[in-house]
Backbone as CSV, one residue per row, in Angstrom:
resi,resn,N_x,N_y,N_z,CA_x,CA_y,CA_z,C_x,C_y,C_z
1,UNK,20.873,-67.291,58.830,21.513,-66.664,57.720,20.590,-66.650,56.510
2,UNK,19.853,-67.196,56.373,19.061,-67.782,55.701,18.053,-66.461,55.413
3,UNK,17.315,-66.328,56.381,16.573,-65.165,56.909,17.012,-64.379,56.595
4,UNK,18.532,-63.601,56.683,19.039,-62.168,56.657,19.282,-62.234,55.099
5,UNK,19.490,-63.307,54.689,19.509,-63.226,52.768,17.801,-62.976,52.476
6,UNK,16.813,-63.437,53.224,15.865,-63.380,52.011,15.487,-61.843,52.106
7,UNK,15.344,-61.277,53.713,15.312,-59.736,53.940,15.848,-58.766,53.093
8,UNK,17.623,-59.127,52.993,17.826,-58.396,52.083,17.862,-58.846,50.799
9,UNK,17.460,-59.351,50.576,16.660,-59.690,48.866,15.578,-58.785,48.615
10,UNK,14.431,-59.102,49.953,13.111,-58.710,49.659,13.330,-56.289,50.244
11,UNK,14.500,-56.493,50.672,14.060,-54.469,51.236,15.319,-54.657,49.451
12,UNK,16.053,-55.041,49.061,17.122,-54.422,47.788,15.601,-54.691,47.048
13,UNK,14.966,-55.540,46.720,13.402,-55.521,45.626,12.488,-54.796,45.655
14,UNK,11.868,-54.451,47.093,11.450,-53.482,47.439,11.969,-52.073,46.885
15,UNK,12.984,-51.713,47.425,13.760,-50.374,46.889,14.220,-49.831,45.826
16,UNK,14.250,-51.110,45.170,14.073,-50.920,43.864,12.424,-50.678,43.101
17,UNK,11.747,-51.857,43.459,10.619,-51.154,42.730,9.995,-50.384,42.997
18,UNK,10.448,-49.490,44.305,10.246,-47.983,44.940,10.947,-46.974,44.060
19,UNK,11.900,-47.156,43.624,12.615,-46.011,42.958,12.193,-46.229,41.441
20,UNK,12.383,-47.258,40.967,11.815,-47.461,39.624,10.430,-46.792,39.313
21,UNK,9.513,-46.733,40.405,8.153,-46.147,40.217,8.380,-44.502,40.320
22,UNK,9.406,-44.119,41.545,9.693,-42.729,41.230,10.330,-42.450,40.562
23,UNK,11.124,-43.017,39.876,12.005,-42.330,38.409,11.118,-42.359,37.167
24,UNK,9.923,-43.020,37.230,9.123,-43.774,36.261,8.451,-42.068,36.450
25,UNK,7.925,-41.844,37.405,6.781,-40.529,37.203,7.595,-38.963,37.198
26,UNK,9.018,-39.412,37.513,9.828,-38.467,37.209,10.490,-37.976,35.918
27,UNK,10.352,-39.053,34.933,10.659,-39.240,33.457,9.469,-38.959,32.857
28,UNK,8.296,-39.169,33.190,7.258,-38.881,32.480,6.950,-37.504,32.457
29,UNK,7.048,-36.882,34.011,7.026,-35.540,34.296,8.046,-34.232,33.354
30,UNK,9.446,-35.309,33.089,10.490,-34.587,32.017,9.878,-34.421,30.756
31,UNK,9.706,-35.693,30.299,8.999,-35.848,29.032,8.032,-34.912,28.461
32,UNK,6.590,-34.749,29.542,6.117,-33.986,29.355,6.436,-32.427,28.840
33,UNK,7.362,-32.321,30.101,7.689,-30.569,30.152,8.466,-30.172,28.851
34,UNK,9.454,-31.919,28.494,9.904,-31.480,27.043,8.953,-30.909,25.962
35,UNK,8.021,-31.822,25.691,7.044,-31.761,24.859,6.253,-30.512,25.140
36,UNK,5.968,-30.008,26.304,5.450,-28.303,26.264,6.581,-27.397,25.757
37,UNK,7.861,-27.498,25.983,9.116,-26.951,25.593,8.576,-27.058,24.090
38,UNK,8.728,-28.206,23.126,8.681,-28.105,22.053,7.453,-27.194,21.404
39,UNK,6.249,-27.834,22.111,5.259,-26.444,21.449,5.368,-25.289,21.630
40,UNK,5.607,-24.588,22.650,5.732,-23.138,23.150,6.327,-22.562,22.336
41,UNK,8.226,-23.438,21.338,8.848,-23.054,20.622,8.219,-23.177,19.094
42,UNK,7.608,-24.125,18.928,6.702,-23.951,17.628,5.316,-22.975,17.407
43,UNK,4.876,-22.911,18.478,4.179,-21.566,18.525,4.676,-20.294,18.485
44,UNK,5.518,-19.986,19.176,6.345,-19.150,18.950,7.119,-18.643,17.703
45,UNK,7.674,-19.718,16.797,8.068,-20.145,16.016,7.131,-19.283,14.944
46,UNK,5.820,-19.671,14.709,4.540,-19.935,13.762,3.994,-18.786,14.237
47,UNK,3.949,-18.143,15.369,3.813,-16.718,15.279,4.471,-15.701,15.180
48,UNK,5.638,-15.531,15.126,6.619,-15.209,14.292,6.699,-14.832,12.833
49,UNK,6.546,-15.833,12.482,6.086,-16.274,11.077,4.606,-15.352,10.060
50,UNK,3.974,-15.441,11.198,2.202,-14.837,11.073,2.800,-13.420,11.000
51,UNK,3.676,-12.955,12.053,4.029,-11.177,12.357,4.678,-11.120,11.281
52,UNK,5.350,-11.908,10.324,6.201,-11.244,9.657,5.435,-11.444,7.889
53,UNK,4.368,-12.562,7.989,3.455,-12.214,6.961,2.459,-11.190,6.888
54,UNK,2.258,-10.630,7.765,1.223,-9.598,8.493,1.871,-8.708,7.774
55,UNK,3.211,-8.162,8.555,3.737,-7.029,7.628,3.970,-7.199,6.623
56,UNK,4.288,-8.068,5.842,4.728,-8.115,4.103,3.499,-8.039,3.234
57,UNK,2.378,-8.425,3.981,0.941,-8.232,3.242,0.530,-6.975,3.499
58,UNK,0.892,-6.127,4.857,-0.059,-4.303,4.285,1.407,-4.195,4.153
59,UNK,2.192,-4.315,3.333,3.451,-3.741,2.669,3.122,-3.723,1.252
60,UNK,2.575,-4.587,1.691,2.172,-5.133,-0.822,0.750,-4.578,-0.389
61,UNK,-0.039,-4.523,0.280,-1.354,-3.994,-0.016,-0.779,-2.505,-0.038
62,UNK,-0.322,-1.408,0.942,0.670,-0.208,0.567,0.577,-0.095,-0.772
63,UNK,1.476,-0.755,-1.518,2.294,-0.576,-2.701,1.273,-0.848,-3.339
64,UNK,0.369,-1.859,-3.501,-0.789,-1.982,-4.296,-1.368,-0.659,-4.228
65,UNK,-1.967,-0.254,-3.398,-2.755,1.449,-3.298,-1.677,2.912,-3.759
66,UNK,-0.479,2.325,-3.755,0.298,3.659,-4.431,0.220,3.347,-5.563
67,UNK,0.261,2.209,-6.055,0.085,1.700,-7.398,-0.757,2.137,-8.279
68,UNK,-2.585,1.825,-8.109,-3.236,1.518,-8.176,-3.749,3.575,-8.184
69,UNK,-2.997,4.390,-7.263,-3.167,5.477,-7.177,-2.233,6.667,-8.471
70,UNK,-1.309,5.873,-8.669,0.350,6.346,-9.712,-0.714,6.547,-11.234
71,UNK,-1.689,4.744,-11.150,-2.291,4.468,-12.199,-3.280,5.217,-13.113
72,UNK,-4.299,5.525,-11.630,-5.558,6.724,-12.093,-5.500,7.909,-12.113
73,UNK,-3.771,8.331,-11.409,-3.429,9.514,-11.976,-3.202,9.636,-13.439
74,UNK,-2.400,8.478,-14.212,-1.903,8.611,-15.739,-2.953,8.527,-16.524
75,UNK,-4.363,7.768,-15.876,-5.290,7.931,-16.738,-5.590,9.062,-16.808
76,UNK,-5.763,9.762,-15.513,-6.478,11.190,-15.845,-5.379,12.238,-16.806
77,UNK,-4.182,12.001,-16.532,-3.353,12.616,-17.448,-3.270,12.241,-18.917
78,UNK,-3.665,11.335,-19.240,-3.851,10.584,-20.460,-5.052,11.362,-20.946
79,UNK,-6.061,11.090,-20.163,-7.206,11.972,-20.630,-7.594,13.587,-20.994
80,UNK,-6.874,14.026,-20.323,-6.301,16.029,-20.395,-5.366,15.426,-21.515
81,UNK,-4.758,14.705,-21.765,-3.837,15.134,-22.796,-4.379,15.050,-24.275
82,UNK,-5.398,14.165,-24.129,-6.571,13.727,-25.160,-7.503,14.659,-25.065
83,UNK,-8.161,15.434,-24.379,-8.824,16.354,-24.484,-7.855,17.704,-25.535
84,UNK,-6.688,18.186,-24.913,-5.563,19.089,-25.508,-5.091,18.885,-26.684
85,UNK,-4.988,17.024,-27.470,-4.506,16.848,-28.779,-6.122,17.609,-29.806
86,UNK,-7.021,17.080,-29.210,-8.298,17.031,-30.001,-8.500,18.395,-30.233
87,UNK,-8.427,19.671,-29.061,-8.521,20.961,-28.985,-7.133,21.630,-29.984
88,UNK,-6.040,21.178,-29.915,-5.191,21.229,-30.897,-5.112,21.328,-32.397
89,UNK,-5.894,19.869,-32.573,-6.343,19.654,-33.828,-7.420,20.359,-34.325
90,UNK,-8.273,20.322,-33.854,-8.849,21.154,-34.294,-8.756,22.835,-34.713
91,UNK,-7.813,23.139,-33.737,-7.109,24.445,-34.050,-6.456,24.178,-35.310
92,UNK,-5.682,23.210,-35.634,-5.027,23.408,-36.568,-5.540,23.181,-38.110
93,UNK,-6.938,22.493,-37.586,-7.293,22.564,-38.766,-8.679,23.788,-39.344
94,UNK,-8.466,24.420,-38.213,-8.933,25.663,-38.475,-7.913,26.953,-39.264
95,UNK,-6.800,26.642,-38.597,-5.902,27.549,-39.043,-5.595,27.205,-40.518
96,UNK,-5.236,25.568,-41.020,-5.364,25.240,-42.254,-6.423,25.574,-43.362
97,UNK,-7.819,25.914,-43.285,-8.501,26.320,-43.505,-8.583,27.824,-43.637
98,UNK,-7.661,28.643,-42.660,-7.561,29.944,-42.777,-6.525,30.216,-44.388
99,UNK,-5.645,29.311,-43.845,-4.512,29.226,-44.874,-5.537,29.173,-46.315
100,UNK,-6.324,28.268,-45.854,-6.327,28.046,-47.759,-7.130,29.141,-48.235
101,UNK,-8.100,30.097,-47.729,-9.337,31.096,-47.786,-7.641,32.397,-48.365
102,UNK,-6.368,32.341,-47.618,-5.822,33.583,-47.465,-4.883,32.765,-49.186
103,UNK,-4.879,31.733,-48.995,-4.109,31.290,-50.611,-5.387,31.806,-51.485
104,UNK,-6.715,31.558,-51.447,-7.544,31.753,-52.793,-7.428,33.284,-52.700
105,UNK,-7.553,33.578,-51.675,-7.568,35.492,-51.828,-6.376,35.921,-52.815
106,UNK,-5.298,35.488,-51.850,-3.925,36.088,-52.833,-3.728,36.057,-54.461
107,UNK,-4.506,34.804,-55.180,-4.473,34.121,-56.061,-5.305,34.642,-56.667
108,UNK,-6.592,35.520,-56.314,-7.424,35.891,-57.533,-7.160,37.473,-57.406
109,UNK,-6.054,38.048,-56.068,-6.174,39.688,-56.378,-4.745,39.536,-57.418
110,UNK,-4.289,38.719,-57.633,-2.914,38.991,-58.382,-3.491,38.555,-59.570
């Protein structure tokens, strides 16, 4: 009796530290695959992220160049309009000048 206790002592110890070693490389094997789970989703995640800064940057670079285009149009319109005051003025102060030649005329035939 003696014998059949230590047997099954020594195959229940055995079988155990048989399964303990395969649950041991079977947990590690989980573990792992968790931990690829987690990066795949943080990569994923973070490129995501990249696609959606990608577009918001040639969205504002866009708008920067319509901008930047709205801008050197008003200069050039600024500038024709400054060319047109100066051509203006000067008309008018030609015409003022007409004025005053047609006041001295009037003034010495009367």
């Amino acid at each position: 009796m003696n014998f059949e206790v230590i047997l099954t002592a020594c195959v229940g110890v055995f079988t155990s530290l048989f399964t303990w070693f395969a649950a041991r490389r079977k947990n590690l094997a989980d573990v792992q695959g968790g931990e690829l789970d987690n990066v795949e989703k943080a990569v994923k995640f973070y490129r995501e992220q990249l696609e959606d800064i990608a577009i918001r940057w040639k969205a504002a670079t866009d708008e920067a160049n319509t901008m930047n285009g709205l801008y050197r149009q008003a200069i050039k319109d600024l500038n024709s309009m400054e060319i047109k005051f100066n051509q203006l003025a000067d008309e008018n102060r030609a015409l003022i000048e007409e004025l005053k030649k047609y006041k001295q005329l009037n003034g010495k035939i009367n």
